[in-house]
C-alpha positions as CSV (number, residue, x, y, z in Angstrom):
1,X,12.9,1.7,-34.5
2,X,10.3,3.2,-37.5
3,X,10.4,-0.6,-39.1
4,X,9.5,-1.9,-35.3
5,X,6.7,0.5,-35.5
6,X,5.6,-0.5,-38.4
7,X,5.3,-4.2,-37.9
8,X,3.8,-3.2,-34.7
9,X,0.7,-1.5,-36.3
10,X,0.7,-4.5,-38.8
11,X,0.0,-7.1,-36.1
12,X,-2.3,-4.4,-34.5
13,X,-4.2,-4.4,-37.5
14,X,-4.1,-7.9,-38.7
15,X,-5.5,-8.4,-35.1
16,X,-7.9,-6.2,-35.4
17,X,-9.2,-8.4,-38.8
18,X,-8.7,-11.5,-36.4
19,X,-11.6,-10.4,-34.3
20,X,-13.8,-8.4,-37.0
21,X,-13.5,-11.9,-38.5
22,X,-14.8,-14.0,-34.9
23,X,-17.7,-11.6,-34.7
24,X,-19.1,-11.9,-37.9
25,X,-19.0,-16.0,-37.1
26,X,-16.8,-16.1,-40.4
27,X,-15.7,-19.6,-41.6
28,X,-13.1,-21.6,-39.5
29,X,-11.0,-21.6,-42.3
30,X,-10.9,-18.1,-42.8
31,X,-10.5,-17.3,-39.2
32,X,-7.5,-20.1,-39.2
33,X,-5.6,-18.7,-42.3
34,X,-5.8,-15.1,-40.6
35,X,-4.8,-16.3,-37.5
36,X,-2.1,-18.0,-38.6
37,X,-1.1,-15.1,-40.6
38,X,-1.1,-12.8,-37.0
39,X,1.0,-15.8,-35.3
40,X,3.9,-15.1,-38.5
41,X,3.8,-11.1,-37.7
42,X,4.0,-11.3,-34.2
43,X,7.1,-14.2,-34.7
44,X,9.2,-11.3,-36.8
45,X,8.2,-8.9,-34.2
46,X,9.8,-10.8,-31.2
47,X,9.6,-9.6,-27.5
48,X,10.4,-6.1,-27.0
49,X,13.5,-5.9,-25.3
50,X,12.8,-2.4,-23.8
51,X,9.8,-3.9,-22.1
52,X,11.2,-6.8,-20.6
53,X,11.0,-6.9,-16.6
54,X,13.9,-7.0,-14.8
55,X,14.6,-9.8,-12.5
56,X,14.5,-8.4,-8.7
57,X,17.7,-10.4,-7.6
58,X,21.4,-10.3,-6.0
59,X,23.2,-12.3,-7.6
60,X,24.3,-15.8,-7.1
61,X,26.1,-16.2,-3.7
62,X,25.4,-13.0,-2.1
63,X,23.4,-10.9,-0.3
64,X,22.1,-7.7,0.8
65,X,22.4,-7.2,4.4
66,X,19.4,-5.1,6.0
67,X,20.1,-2.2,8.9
68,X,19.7,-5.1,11.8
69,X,22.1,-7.3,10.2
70,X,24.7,-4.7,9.4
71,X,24.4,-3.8,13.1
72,X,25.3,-6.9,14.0
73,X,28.1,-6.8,11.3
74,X,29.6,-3.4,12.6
75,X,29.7,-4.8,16.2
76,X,31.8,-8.1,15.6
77,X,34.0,-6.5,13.1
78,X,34.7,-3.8,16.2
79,X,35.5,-6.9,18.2
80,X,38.0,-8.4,15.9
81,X,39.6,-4.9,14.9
82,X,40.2,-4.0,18.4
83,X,41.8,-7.5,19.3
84,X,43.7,-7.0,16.0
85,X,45.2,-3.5,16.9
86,X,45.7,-4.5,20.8
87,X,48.4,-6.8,19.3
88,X,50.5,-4.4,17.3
89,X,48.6,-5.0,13.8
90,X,48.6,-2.3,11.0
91,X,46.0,-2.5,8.1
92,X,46.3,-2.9,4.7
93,X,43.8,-3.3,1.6
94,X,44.5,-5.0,-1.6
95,X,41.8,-5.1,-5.0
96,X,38.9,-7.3,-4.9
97,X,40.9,-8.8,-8.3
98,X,44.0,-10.1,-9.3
99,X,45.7,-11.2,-12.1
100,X,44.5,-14.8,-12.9
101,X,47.9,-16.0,-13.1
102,X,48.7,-14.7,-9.4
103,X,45.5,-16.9,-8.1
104,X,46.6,-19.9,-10.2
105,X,48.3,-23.1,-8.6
106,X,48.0,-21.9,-5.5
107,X,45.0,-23.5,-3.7
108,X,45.3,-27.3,-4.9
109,X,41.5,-28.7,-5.4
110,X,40.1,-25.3,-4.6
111,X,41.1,-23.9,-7.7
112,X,37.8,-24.7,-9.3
113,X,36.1,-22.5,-6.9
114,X,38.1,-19.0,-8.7
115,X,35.5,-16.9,-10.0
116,X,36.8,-15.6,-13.7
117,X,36.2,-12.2,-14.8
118,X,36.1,-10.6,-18.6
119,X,39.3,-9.7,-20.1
120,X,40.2,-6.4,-19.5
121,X,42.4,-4.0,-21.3
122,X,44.5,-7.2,-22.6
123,X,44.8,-8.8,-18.7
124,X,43.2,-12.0,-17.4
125,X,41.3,-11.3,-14.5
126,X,39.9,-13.3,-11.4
127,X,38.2,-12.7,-8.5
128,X,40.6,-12.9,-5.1
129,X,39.5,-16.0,-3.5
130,X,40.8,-15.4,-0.1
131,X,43.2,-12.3,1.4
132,X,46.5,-14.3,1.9
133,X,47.4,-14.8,-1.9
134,X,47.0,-11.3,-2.6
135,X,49.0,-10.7,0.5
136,X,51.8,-12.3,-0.4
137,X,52.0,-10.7,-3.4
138,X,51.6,-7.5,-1.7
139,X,54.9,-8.2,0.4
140,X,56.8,-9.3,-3.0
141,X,55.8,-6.4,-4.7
142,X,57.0,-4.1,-2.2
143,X,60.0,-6.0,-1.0
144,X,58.3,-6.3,2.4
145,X,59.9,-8.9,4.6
146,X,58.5,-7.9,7.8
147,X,54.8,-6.9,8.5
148,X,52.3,-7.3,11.0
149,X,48.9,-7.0,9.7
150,X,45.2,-7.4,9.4
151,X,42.9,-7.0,6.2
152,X,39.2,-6.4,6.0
153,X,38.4,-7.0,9.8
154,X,39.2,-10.7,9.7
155,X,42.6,-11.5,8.4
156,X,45.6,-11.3,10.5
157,X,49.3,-12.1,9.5
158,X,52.5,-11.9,10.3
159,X,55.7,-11.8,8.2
160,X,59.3,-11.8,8.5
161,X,62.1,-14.4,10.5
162,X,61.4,-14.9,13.8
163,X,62.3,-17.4,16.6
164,X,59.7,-20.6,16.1
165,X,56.5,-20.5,17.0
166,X,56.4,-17.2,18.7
167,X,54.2,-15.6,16.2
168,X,52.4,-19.3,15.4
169,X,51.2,-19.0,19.4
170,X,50.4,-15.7,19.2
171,X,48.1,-16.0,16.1
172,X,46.6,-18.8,18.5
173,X,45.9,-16.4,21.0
174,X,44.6,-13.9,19.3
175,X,41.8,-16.6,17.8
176,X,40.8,-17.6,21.2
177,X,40.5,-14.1,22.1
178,X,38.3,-13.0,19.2
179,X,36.0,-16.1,19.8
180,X,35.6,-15.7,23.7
181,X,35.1,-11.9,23.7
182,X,32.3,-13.0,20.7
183,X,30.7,-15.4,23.4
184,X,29.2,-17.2,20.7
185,X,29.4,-20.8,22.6
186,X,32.2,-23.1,23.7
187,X,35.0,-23.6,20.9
188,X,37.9,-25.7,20.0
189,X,41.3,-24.9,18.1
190,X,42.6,-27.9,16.0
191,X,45.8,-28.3,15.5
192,X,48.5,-30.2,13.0
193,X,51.4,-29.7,11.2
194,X,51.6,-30.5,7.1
195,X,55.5,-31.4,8.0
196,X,53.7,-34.2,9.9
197,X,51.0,-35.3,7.3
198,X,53.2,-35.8,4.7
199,X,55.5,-37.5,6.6
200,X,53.0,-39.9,7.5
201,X,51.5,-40.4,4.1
202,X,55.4,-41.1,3.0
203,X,56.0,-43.8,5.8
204,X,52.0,-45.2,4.8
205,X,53.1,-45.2,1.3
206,X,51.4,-42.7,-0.3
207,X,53.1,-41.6,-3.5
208,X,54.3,-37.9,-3.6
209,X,51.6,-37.2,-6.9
210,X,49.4,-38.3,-4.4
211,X,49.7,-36.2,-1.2
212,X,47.8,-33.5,-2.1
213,X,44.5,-35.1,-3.2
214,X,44.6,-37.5,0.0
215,X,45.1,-34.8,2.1
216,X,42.1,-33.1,0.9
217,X,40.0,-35.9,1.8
218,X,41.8,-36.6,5.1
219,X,40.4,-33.0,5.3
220,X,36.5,-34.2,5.4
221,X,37.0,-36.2,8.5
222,X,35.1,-33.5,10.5
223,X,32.2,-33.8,7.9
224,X,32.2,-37.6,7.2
225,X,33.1,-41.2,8.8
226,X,36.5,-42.4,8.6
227,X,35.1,-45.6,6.4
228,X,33.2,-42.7,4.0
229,X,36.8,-40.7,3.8
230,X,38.5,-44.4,3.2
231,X,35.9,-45.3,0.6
232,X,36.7,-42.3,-1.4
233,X,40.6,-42.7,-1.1
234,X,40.6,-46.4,-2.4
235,X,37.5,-45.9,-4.7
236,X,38.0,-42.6,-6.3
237,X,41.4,-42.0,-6.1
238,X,43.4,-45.3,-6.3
239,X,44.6,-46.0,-3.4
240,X,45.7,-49.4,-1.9
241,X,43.6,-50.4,0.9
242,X,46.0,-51.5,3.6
243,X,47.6,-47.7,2.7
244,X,44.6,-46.2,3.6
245,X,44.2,-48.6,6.8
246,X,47.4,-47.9,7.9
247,X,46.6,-43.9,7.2
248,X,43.3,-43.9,9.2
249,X,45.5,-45.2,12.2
250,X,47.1,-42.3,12.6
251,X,44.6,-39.4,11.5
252,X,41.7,-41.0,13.9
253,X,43.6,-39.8,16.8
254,X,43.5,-36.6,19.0
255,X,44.8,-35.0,22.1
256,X,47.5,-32.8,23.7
257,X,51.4,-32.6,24.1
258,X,51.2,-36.0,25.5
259,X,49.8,-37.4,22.2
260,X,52.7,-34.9,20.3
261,X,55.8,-36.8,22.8
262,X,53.4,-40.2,22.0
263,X,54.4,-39.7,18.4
264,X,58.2,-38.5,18.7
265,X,58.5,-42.1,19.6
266,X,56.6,-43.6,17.2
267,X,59.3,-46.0,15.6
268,X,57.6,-45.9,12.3
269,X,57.1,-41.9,12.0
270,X,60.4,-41.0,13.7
271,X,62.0,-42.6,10.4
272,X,60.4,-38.9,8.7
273,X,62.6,-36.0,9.4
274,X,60.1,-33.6,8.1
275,X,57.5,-35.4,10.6
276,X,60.5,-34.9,13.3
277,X,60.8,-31.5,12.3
278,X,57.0,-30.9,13.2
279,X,56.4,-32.5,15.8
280,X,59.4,-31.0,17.6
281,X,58.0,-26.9,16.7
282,X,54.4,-28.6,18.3
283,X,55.7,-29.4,21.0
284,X,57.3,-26.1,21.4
285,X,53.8,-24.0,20.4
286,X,52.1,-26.2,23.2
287,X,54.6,-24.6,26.2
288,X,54.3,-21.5,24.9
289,X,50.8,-22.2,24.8
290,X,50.3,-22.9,28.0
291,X,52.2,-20.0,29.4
292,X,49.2,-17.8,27.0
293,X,46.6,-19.5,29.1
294,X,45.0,-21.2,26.0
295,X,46.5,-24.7,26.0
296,X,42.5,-26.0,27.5
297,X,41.3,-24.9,24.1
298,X,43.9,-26.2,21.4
299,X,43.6,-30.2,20.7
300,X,46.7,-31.7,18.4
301,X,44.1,-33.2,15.8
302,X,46.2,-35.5,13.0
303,X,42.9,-35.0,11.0
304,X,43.2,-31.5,10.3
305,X,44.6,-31.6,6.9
306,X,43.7,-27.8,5.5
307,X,43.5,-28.6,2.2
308,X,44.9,-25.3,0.3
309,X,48.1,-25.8,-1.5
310,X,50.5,-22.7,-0.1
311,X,50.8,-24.3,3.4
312,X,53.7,-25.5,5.2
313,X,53.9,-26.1,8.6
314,X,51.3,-25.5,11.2
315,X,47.8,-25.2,10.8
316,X,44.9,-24.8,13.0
317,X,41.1,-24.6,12.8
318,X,38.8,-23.3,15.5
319,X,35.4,-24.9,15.8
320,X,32.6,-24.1,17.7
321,X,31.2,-27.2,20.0
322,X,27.9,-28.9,21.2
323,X,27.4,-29.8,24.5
324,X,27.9,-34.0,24.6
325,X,24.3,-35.8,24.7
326,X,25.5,-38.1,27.5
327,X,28.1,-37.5,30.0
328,X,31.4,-38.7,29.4
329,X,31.0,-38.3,25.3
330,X,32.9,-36.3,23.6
331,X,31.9,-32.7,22.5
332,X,31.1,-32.4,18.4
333,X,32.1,-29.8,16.3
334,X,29.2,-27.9,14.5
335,X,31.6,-25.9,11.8
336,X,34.5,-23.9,11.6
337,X,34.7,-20.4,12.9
338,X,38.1,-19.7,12.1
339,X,41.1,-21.2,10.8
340,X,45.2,-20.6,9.5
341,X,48.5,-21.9,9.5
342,X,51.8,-20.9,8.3
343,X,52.9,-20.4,4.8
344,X,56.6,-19.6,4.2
345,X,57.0,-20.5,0.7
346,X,54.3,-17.9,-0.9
347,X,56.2,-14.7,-1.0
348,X,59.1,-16.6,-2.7
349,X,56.8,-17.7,-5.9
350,X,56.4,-13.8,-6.5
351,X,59.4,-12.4,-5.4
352,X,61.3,-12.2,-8.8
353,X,64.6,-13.6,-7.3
354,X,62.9,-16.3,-5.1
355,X,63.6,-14.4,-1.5
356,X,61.2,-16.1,0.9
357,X,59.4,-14.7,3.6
358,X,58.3,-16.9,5.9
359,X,54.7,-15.9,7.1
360,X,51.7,-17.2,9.5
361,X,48.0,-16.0,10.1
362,X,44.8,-16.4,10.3
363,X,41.0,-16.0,9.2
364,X,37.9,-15.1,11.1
365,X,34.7,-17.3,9.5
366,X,33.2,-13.7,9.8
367,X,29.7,-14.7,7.5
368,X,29.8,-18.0,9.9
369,X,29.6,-15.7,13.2
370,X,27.3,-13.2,11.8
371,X,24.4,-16.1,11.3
372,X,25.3,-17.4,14.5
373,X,25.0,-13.9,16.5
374,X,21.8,-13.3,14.1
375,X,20.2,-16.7,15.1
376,X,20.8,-16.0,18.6
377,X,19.7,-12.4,19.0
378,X,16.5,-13.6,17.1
379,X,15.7,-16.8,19.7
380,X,16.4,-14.2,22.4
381,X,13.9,-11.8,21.2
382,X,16.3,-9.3,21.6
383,X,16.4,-5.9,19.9
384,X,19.2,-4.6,17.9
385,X,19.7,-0.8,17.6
386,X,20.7,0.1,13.6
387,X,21.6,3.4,14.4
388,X,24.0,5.7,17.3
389,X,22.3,8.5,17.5
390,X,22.6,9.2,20.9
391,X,19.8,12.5,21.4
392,X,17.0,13.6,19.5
393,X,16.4,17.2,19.2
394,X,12.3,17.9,19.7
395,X,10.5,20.6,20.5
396,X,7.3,21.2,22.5
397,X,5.3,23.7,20.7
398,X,5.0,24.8,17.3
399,X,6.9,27.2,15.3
400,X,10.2,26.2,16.7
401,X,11.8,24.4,13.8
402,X,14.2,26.9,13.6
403,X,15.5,26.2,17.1
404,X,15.6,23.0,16.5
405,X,18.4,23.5,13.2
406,X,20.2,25.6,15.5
407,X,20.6,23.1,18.5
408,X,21.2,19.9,16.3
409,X,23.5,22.0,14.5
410,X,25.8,22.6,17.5
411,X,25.3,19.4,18.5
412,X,26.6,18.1,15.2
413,X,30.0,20.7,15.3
414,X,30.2,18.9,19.0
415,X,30.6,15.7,18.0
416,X,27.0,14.7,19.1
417,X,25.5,11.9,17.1
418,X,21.7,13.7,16.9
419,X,18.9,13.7,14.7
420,X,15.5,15.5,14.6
421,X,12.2,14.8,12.6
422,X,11.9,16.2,9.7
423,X,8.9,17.9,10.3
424,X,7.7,21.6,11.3
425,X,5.5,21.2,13.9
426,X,5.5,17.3,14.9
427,X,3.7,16.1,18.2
428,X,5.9,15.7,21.3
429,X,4.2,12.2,21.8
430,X,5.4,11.2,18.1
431,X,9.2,12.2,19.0
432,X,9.3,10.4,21.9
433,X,7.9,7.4,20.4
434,X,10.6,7.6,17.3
435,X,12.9,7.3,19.8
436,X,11.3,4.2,22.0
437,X,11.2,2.7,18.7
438,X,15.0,3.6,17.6
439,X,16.3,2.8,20.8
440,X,17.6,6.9,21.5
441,X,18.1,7.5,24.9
442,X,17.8,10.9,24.9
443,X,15.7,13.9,23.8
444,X,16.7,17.5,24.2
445,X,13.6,19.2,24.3
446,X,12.8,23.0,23.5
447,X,10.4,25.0,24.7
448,X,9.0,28.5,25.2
449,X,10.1,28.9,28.8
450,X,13.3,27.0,28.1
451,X,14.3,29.4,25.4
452,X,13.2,32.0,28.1
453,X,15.0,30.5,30.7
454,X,18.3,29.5,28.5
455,X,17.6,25.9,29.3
456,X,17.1,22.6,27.6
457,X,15.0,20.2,29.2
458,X,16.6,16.6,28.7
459,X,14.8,13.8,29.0
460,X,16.0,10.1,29.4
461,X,13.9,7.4,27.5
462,X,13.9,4.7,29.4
463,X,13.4,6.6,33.3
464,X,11.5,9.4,31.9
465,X,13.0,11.5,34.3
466,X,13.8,15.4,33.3
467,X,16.1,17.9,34.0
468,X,16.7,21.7,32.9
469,X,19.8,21.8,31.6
470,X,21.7,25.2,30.3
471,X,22.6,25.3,27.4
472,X,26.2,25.9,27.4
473,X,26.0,22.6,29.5
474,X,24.1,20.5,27.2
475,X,27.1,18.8,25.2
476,X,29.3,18.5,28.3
477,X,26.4,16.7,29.9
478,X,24.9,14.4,27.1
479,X,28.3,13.1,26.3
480,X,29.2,12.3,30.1
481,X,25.4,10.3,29.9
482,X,26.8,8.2,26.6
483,X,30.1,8.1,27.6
484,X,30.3,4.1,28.1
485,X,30.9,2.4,24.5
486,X,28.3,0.0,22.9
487,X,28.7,-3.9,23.6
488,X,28.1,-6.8,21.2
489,X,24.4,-8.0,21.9
């Protein structure tokens, strides 16, 4: 620090000379040789690291969410929690990192996307890229082999042997549930089996070293053209081209159980037992489908591909849909809301002696819904409360902060979500505009003659209507006013 200083006062100085120098019009030589002497210093001083701004930014691929947004947040987690819990679901958390080696080999292409962390305390580190790895690992480790759960508001599982497809249709369910009771706009659930994809690719001739990376960009058909997905099959990964032909006429088709007992006939795919195998538990999910009520919203799509590496039988995808331009067109997906499948190997690769645990679930696109609910509130116009306070405590004259501590006091011990301004004598007019503004619908106001009279006058918001209420009453009263539970904007 003292040899900072004293460079510091040298380039002070020598600047100092610098200008002495321009005002007494010396030569240009002489001002160039000192100037260039001041340029030297301030190189060996360098920037001042203790004065260096800091950079006003989150960091790359996040966000901070304001009070609005959170609102928002707060009311479709409640959604998906309650739908969660009305099914029989216990919670569980895991850490926000694992060991690298648990996240490794697990998600095929999507690998690359694992965010690394610094060594620490002699382990490898890495971010958790989604909740079912860490899951699994969380049933090895505690020699778990049955569980129903949900993680973090949008994952839902469920592990242990079961009778087919019974949990598979009920993890169906629950996903049209969450996304009608979000009534964010018409959606449909895709549907496939990876039994039946690489089945096909092995009657296509696709070689086994090659299933994986096809399937990934079978996977972009929802994105891309089928002659784009072709191009990059037979350009970029080597494919033959009358494989990929002969792929493309099977993945370009859609439907329901009829297109499932369609392909139990198909004299070329019936040769795959796996394919057998998956179209068979399909057909299955679709009657037990049907008796759920959902079978309108679930399309057999030999598209969907899912590209992560740890699944192994069914998977689905919800999407949300545009209406069709022109009659008689079909409706187009505009993203993924929501997605899963089953994955009964996983648990195996951590258990120390191999026991599987044959598991299926899903994931809510939560950050997906949030934009969409945010978009629409905001082309609505429509306001979001950020808080639940449900009564603000005022007062109508002066000097009566101290009966205001008292009442929001008891209203606190009550249960009462309240608040007050924090202020000793504030206008009447400017508490009953905070709460226009917050969206409170009521104020317990206190008076002279109320304290007198062992009332308190409450006042709705929106009607502006009054009553005296006593005050024994008061919390009996203002819960039985906001006793009906918020709803989703």
């Amino acid at each position: 620090m003292a040899e900072r200083a004293a460079l510091e006062e040298l380039v002070k100085l020598q600047g100092e000379r610098v200008r002495g120098l321009k005002q007494q019009k010396a030569s240009a030589e002489l001002i160039e040789e000192e100037v260039a002497k001041l340029l030297k210093l301030k190189a060996q001083l360098g920037p001042d690291e203790s004065k260096q701004k800091f950079v006003l930014k989150t960091p790359k691929g996040t966000r901070d969410y304001s009070p609005r947004q959170m609102a928002v947040r707060e009311k479709v987690f409640d959604v998906i929690i309650r739908c969660f819990k009305r099914h029989g679901a216990e919670v569980i958390d895991t850490p926000v990192f694992e060991l690298k080696e648990t996240l490794m080999g697990k998600y095929g292409e999507d690998s690359k996307l694992i965010y690394d962390l610094k060594d620490q305390g002699g382990e490898l580190l890495s971010l958790r890229y989604d909740l079912t790895v860490p899951f699994a690992r969380y049933l090895a480790m505690n020699k778990l082999t049955n569980i129903k759960r949900y993680h973090i508001a949008k994952d839902f599982d469920i592990a242990g042997n079961f009778d087919p497809m019974i949990p598979d249709a009920e993890c169906l369910k629950i996903m049209c549930e969450i996304l009608s009771s979000l009534q964010i706009g018409d959606f449909l659930v895709k549907v496939n089996d990876r039994r039946i994809l690489d089945g096909m690719f092995a009657i296509c001739g696709v070689s086994d070293s090659k299933f994986r990376t096809i399937c990934s960009s079978v996977d972009k058909l929802d994105k891309v053209s089928w002659e784009e997905v072709k191009n990059e099959m037979v350009g970029e990964k080597g494919l033959a081209p009358e494989v990929a032909d002969r792929i493309g006429d099977y993945v370009q088709q859609h439907g329901g159980v009829s297109l499932v007992e369609q392909l139990l006939q198909d004299p070329k795919l019936s040769q795959s037992k796996q394919a057998l195998e998956g179209l068979g538990d399909l057909k299955l999910l679709f009657e037990y489908l049907t008796l759920f009520g959902i079978d309108d919203k679930i399309s057999f799509d030999l598209s969907l591909a899912r590209g992560l590496d740890y699944y192994t039988g069914v998977i689905y995808e919800a999407v949300l849909l545009q209406t069709p331009a022109q009659a008689g067109e079909e409706p187009l997906g505009v993203g993924s809301v929501a997605a899963g499948g089953r994955y009964d190997g996983l648990v195996g690769m951590f258990d120390p002696k191999g026991r599987k645990v044959p598991c299926v679930g899903l994931s809510i696109g939560v950050e997906r819904i949030f934009s969409i609910v945010e978009q629409r509130l905001e082309a609505l116009e429509e306001k979001v409360r950020t808080t639940e306070t449900q009564v603000l405590v005022a007062s109508a004259q002066k000097k009566l902060l101290e009966e205001r501590l008292k009442l929001v006091s008891e209203l606190w011990d009550a249960g009462i979500k309240a608040e007050l301004l924090y202020k000793k004598n504030p206008k009447l007019l400017n508490q009953l505009q905070y709460c226009e503004e917050a969206g409170i619908p009521l104020v317990a106001i206190i008076g002279e003659q109320e304290l007198k009279d062992g009332v308190i006058k409450l006042r709705s918001v929106t009607s502006r209507e009054e009553v005296d209420v006593r005050r024994e009453d008061l919390v009996e009263e203002i819960k039985r006013r906001t006793g009906q539970p918020l709803c989703i904007c």
